[in-house]
C-alpha positions as CSV (number, residue, x, y, z in Angstrom):
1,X,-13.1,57.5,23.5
2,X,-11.5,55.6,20.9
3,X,-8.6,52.8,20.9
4,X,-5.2,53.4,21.8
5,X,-2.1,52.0,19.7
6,X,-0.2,49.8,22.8
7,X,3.3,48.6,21.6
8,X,3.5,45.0,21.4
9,X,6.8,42.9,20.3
10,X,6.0,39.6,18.5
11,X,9.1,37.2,17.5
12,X,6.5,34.6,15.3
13,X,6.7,33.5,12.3
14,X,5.5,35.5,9.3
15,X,3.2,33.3,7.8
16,X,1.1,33.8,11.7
17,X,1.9,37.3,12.2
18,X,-1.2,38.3,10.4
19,X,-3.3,36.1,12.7
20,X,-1.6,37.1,15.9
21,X,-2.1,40.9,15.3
22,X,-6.0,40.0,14.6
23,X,-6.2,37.9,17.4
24,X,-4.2,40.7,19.6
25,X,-6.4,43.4,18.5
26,X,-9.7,41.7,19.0
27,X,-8.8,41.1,22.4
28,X,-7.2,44.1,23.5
29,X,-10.2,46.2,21.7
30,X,-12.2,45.2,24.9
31,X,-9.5,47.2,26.9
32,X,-9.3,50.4,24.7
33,X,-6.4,49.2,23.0
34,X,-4.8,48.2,19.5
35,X,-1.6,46.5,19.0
36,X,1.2,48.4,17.3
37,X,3.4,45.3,16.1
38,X,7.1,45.7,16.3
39,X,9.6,42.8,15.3
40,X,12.8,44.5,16.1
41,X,14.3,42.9,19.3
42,X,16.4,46.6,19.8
43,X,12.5,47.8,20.8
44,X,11.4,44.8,22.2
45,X,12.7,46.4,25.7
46,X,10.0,49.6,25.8
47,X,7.2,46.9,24.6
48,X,4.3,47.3,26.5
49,X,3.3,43.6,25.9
50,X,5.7,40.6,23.7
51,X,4.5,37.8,22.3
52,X,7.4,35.3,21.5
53,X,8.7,31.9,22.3
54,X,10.7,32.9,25.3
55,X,10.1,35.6,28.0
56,X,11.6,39.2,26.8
57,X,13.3,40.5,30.2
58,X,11.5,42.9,31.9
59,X,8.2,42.6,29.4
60,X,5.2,41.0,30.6
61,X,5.8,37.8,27.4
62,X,2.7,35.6,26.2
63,X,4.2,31.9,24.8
64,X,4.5,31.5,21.2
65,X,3.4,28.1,20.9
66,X,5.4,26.0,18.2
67,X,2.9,23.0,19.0
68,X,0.4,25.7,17.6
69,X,1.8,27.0,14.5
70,X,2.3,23.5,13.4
71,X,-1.2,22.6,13.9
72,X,-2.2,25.8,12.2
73,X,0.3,25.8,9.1
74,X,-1.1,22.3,8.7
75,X,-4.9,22.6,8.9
76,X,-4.6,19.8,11.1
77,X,-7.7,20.1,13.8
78,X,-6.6,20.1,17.2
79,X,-6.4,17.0,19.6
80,X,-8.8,16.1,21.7
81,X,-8.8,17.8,24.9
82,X,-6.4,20.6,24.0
83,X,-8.3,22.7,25.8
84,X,-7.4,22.6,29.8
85,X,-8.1,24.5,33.1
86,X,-4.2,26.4,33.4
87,X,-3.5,27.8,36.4
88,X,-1.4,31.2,36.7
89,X,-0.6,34.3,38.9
90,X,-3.6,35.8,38.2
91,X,-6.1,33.0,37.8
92,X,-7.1,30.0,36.3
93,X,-8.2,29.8,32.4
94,X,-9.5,27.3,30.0
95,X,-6.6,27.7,27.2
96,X,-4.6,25.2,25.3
97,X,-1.1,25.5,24.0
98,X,1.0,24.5,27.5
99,X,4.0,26.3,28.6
100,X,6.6,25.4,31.2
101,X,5.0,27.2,34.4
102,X,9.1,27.9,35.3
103,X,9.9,29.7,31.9
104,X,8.9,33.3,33.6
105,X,6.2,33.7,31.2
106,X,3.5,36.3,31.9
107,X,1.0,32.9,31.7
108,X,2.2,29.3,31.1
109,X,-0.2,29.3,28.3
110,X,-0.4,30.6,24.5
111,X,-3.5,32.5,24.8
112,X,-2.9,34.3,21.1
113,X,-2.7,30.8,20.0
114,X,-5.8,29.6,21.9
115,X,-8.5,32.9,21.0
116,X,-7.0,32.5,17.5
117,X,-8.8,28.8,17.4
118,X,-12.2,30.1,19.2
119,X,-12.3,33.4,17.4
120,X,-11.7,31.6,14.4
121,X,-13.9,28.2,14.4
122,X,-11.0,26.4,13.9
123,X,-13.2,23.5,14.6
124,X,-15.4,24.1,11.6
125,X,-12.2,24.6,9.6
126,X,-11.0,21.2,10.1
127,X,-13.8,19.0,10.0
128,X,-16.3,18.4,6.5
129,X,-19.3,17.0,9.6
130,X,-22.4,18.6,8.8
131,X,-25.9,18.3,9.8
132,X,-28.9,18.0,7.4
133,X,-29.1,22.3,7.2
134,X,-25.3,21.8,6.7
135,X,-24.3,23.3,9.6
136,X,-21.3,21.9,12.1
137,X,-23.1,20.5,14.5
138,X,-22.5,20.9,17.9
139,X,-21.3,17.4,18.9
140,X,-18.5,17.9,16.9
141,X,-17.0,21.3,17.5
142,X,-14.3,21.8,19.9
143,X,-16.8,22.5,23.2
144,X,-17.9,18.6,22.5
145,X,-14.5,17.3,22.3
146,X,-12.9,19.5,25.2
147,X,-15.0,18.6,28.2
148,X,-13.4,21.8,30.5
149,X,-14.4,24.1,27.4
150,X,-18.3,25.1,28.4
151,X,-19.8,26.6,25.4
152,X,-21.6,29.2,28.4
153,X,-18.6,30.4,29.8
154,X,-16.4,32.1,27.4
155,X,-12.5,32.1,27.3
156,X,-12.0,34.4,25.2
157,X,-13.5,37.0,28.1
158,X,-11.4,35.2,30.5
159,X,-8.4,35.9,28.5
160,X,-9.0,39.8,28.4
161,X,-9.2,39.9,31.7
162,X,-5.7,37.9,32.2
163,X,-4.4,40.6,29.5
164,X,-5.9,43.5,31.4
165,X,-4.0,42.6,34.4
166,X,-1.0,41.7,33.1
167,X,-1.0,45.2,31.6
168,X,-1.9,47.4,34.3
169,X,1.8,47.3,36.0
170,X,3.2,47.1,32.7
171,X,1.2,50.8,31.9
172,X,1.8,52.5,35.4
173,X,6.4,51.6,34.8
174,X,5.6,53.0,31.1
175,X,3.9,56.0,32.4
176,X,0.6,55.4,29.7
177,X,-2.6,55.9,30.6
178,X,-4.7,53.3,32.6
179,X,-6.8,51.0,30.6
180,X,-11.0,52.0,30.8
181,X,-13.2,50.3,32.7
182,X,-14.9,47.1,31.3
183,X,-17.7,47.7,28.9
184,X,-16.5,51.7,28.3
185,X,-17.9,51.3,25.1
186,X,-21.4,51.2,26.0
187,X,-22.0,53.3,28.5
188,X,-24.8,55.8,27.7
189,X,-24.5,57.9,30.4
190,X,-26.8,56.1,32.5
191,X,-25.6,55.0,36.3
192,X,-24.1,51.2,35.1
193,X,-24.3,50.6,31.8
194,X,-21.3,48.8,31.3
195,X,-23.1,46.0,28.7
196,X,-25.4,45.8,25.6
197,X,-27.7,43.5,24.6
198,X,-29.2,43.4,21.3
199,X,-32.6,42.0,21.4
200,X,-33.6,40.5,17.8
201,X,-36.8,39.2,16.3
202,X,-36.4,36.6,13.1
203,X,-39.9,36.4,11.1
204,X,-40.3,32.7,10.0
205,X,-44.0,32.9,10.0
206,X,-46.6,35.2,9.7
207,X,-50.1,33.5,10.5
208,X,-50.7,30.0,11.7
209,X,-54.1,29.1,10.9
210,X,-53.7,29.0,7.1
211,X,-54.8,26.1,5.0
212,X,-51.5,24.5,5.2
213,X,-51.5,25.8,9.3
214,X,-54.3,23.7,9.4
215,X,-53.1,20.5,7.8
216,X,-49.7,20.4,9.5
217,X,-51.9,20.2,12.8
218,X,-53.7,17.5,11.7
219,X,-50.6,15.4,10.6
220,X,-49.1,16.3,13.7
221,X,-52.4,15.3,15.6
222,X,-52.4,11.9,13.5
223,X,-48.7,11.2,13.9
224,X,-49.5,11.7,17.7
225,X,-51.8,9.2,18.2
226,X,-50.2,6.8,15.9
227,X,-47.2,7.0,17.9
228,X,-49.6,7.2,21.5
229,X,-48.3,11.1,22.2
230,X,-51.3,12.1,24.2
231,X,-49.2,15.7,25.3
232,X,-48.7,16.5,21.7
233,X,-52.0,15.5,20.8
234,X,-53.5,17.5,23.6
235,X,-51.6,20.2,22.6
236,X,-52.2,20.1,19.0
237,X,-55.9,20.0,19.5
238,X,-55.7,22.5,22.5
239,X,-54.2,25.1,20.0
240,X,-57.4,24.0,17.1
241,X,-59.8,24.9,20.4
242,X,-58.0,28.2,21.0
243,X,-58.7,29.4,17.4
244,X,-62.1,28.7,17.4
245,X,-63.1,30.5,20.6
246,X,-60.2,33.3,20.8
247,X,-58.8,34.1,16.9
248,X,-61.2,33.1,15.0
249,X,-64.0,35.8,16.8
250,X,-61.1,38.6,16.9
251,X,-60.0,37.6,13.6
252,X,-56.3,37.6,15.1
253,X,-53.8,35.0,15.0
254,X,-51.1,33.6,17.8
255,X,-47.9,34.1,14.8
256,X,-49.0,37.9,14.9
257,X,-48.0,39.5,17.8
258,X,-46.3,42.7,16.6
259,X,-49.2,44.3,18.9
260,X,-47.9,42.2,22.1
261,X,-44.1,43.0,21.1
262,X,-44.2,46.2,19.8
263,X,-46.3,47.5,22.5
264,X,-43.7,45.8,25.4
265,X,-40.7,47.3,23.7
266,X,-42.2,50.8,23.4
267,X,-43.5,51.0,26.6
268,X,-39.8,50.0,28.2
269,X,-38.6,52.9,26.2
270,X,-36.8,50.0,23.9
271,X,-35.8,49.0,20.5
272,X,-35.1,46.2,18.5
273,X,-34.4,44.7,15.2
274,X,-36.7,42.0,12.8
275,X,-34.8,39.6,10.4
276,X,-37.2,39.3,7.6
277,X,-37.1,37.2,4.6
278,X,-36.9,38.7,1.4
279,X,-38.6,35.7,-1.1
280,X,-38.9,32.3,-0.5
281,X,-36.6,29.7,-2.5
282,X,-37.0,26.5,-0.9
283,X,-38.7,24.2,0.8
284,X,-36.7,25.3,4.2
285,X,-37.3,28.7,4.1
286,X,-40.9,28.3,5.1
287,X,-43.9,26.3,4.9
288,X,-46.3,29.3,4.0
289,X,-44.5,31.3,1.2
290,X,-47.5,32.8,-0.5
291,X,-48.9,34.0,2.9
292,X,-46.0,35.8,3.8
293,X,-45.8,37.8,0.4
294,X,-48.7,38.7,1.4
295,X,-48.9,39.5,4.8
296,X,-44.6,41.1,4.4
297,X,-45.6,44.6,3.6
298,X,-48.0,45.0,6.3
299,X,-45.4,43.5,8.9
300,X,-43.1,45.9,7.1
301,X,-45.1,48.9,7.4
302,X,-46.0,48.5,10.7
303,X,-42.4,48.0,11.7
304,X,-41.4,51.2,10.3
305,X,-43.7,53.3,11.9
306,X,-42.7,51.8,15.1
307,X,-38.8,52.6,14.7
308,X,-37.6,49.4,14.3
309,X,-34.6,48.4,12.5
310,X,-35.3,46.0,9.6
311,X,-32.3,42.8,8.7
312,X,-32.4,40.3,6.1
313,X,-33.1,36.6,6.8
314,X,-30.9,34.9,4.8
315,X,-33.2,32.2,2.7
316,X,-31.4,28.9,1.5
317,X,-30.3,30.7,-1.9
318,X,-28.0,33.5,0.0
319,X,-25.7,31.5,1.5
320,X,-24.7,29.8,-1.6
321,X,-23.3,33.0,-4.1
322,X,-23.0,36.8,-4.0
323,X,-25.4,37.6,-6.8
324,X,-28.6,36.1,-4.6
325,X,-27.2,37.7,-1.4
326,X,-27.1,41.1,-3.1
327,X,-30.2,40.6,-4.8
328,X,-32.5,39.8,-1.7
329,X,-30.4,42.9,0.1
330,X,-31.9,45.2,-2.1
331,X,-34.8,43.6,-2.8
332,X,-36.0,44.1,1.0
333,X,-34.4,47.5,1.2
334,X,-37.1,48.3,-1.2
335,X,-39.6,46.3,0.5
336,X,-38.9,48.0,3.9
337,X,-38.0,51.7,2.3
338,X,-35.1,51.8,4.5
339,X,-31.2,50.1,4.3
340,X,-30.5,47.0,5.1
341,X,-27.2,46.4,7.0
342,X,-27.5,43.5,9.1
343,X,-28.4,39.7,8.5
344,X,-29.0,36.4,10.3
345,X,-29.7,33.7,8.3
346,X,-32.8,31.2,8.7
347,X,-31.6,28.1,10.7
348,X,-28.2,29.7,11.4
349,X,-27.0,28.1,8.1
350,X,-23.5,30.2,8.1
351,X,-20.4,28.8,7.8
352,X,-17.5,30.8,8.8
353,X,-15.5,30.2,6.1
354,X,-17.7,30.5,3.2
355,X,-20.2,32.8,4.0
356,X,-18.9,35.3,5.9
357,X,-16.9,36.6,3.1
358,X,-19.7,36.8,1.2
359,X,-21.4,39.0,3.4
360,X,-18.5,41.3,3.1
361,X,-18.9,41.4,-0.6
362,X,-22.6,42.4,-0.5
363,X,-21.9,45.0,1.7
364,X,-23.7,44.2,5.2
365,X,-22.3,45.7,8.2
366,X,-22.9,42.9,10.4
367,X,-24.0,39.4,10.6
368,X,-25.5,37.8,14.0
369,X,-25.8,33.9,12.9
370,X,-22.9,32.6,14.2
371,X,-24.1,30.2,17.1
372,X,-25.0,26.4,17.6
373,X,-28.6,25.8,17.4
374,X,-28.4,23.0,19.6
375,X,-26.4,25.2,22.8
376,X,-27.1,28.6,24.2
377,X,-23.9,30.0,24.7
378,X,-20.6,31.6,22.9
379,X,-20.0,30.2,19.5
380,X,-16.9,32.0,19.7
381,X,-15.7,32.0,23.4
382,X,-16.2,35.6,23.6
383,X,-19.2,38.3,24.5
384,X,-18.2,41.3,22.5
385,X,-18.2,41.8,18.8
386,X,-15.4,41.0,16.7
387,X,-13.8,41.9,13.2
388,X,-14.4,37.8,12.0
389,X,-10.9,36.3,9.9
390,X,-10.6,35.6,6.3
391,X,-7.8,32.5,6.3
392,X,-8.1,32.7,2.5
393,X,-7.3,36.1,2.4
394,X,-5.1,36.2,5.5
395,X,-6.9,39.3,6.8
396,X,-9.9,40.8,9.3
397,X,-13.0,40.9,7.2
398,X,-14.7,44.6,7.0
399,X,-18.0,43.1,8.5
400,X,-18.6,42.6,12.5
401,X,-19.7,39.3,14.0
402,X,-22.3,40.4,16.8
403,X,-22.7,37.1,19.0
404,X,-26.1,35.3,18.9
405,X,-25.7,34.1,22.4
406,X,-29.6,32.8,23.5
407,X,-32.4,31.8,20.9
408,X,-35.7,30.8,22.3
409,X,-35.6,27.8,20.0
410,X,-32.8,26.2,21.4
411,X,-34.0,26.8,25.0
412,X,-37.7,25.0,24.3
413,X,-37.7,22.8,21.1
414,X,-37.6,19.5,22.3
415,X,-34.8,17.9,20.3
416,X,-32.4,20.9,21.5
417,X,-32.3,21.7,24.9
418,X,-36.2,20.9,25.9
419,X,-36.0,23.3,28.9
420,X,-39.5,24.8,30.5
421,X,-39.9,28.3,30.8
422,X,-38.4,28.5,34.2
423,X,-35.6,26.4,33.2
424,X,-35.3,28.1,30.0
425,X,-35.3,31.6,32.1
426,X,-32.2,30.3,34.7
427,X,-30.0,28.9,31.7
428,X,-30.6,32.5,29.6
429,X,-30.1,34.6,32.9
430,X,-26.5,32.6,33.3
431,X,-25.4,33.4,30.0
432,X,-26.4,36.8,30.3
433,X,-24.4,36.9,33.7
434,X,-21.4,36.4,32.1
435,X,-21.8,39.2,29.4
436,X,-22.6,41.7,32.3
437,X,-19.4,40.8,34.2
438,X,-17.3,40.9,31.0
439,X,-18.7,44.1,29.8
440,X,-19.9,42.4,26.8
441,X,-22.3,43.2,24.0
442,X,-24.3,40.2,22.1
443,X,-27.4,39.6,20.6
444,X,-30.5,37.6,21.9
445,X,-33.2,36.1,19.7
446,X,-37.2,35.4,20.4
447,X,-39.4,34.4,17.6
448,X,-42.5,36.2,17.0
449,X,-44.4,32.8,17.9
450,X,-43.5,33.4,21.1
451,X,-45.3,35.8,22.4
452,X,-48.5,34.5,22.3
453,X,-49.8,33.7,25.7
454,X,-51.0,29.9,24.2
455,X,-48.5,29.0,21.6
456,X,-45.0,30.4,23.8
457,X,-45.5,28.1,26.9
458,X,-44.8,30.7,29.3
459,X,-41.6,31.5,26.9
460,X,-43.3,35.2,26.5
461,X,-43.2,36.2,29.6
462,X,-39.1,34.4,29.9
463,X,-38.5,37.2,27.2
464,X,-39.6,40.1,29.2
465,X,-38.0,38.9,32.7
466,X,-34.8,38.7,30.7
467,X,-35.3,42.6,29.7
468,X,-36.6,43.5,33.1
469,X,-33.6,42.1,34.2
470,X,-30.7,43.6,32.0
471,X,-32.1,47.1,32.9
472,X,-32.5,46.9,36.2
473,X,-28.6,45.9,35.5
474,X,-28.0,48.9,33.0
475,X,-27.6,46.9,30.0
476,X,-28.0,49.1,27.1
477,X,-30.8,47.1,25.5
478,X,-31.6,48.0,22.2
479,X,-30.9,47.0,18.3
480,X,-28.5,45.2,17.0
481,X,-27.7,47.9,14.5
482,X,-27.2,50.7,17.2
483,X,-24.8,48.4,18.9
484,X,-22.6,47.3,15.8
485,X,-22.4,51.1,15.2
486,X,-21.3,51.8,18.3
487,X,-18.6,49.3,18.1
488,X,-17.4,50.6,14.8
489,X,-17.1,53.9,15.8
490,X,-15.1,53.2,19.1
491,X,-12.6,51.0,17.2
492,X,-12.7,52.9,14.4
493,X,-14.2,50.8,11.4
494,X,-15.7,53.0,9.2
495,X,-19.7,52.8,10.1
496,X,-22.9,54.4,8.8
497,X,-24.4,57.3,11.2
498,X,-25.5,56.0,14.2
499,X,-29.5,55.9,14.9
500,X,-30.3,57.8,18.6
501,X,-28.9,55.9,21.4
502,X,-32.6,54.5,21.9
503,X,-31.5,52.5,18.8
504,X,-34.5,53.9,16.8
505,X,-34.0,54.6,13.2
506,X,-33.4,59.2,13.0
């Protein structure tokens, strides 16, 4: 099945008429759909759908928000609490852009308006705050400011779903087909798979006990006791003791775990992907640079064999110019012996605006970085990939943003969330929820430090509970590659061939 053009009538203004046809068709994509935009009010009668700034008689109308186009013609960041619970016929949504609940509009809110802002970190648009990896932070985007928007709940979803039942009268008086059911595009023939989830691997570290491994504990150890941390200390010198009498005899090391990982995934019948870096340019893209040159093509090689799919991490140099970008693309591609389409960059250091077009020049496919460190949750308010938007160019980029939803990080670093495993487990398990009732697809993250039964903190075994889980739920759990794909080929962006639907490399 691919998407279906649904005729929709918009009386906005041309300068937003690119935006609202993005916005339109990202949301309708979800329900099989693309909008064919008409502007002639002699058609606006057979519309299946209008978008304008008063109700078209016998149409099912979304607002056209002036409030809205004046904030977005402007640049001008939106107030404070913009964001609301609105009630309507068919439910309640977090939106902003009010209309009069009287005017007979489909929903007394301007939801085109409203995705256009999630989908297209309007926040991050209209605000220079950064954090020292020069990132928004998360205490300044629009979840922070709008206490009703939750960052693990998205709108955007809730939107689609007002849209699909707004439509399905419309569709039964126009005599079209019925829209498919949520998540149509990821069923795999199996009895429920109505979801995917992309389970991805970034590769910061190789091996621990290095020289440097070995000095960073004893700072940490000293800083401990200077400061009177006895857990950290114990845990600092709990990790020296487990070296001695468990690596150091086996000659292993807790930041190697392909064996632990690998082995899991194959034996669920599972894939996945691995971000790795390509070369090393600063300080923050790793502590042990020369130990990861040299452990890379091992990692590498014994990825291949194993099926995996291979994306760059994007070190500190490729989110600042094409030429870099390119270069560490090919560079791994010849590293790994295999093509590179997909990135997520080291410390989620993307910006929307800057280096998503970027990513588009180089030629990736995809990009899975957009998310706050701080927050699990929906960057973007929605569960499903999306075509991101180019406001300099005033178009949908050809590149697909697959949401980084959960990252074990977040969950257990103590100056993000903090959580234990168990807490860490309910808070991923509610996200995921909500992408199995939407019929979502996004991506979740676990460092290869985290599968070691020491080092994880019970964060290993979090990992493959949440698996468990999504199949026993008939998630389609596999790459993030095989998913983009899919997603390309049922809306009909031009994609490379597919891998088998196990997501393994053919």
């Amino acid at each position: 099945m691919s998407l279906s053009d649904l005729e929709v009538f918009v009386d906005a203004p041309d300068g937003f008429l690119p935006r609202a046809r993005w916005a339109l068709d990202t949301m309708l994509a979800p329900l099989g759909r693309r909008a064919a935009l008409t502007r002639d009010p002699a058609l606006s009668a057979g519309a299946a759908l209008a978008y304008a700034a008063a109700p078209v008689e016998g149409v099912p109308t979304i607002p056209c928000s002036a409030a809205a186009l004046e904030i977005f013609a402007a640049e001008r960041a939106l107030p404070a609490d913009a964001f609301a619970t609105r009630e309507c016929g068919h439910g309640s949504a977090v939106a902003a852009f009010p209309a009069d609940p009287g005017a007979g509009f489909a929903v007394p809110f301007d939801l085109v308006a409203s995705a256009f802002a999630l989908l297209a970190c309007w926040d991050e648009r209209t605000t220079g705050e950064r954090d020292k990896h020069g990132r928004l932070p998360y205490a300044a985007s629009m979840f922070a400011v709008n206490p009703a928007l939750r960052i693990d709940a998205p709108a955007v979803d809730v939107y689609v779903a007002l849209l699909r039942a707004v439509l399905a009268p419309r569709l039964v008086a126009l005599g079209l087909e019925p829209q498919p059911a949520a998540g149509w595009m990821w069923d795999t023939g199996k009895a429920g798979a109505g979801h995917a989830v992309a389970l991805t691997h970034d590769l910061d570290n190789l091996w621990r006990w290095t020289a440097r491994g070995f000095a960073a504990t004893g700072y940490r150890s000293a800083r401990a006791v200077r400061h009177g941390n006895g857990a950290v200390l114990r845990r600092e010198l709990g990790d020296l003791g487990d070296w001695f009498t468990r690596h150091l005899p086996r000659r292993t090391d807790p930041f190697w775990t392909f064996p632990q990982l690998l082995g899991g995934e194959d034996a669920r019948g599972i894939s996945s992907t691995f971000f790795v870096i390509a070369r090393h340019t600063h300080h923050s893209d790793g502590n042990q640079p020369e130990t990861y040159r040299k452990l890379r093509p091992q990692a590498l090689a014994l990825l291949r064999r194993h099926g995996r799919e291979i994306g760059l991490h994007g070190n500190d140099s490729d989110r600042l110019g094409l030429a870099p970008l390119s270069d560490d693309r090919s560079l791994l591609a010849g590293q790994a012996g295999t093509e590179v389409r997909g990135i997520r960059y080291h410390y989620l250091r993307c910006l929307y605006h800057e280096t998503l077009p970027l990513l588009e020049q180089a030629g990736f496919s995809y990009d899975s970085s957009l998310a706050f460190a701080e927050h699990e949750g929906f960057r973007c308010g929605c569960s499903f990939p999306f075509r991101p938007y180019h406001l300099g160019e005033e178009r949908p980029l050809d590149l697909v943003e697959l949401p980084l939803t959960v990252m074990d990080g977040t969950l257990q670093e103590p100056h993000y969330r903090g959580l234990d495993a168990a807490g860490a487990e309910r808070a991923a398990a509610a996200v995921l929820d909500n992408v199995a009732r939407s019929g979502g697809a996004v991506s979740i993250l676990w460092h290869n430090n985290r599968f070691d039964r020491r080092v994880s903190r019970g964060y290993d075994g979090v990992y493959w509970r949440l698996v468990d889980r999504a199949l026993r739920e008939g998630a389609w759990a596999t790459s993030a590659g095989a998913v983009v794909t899919r997603w390309r080929e049922a809306t009909g962006m031009n994609g490379l061939p597919a891998p088998g639907l196990d997501g393994r490399a053919t």
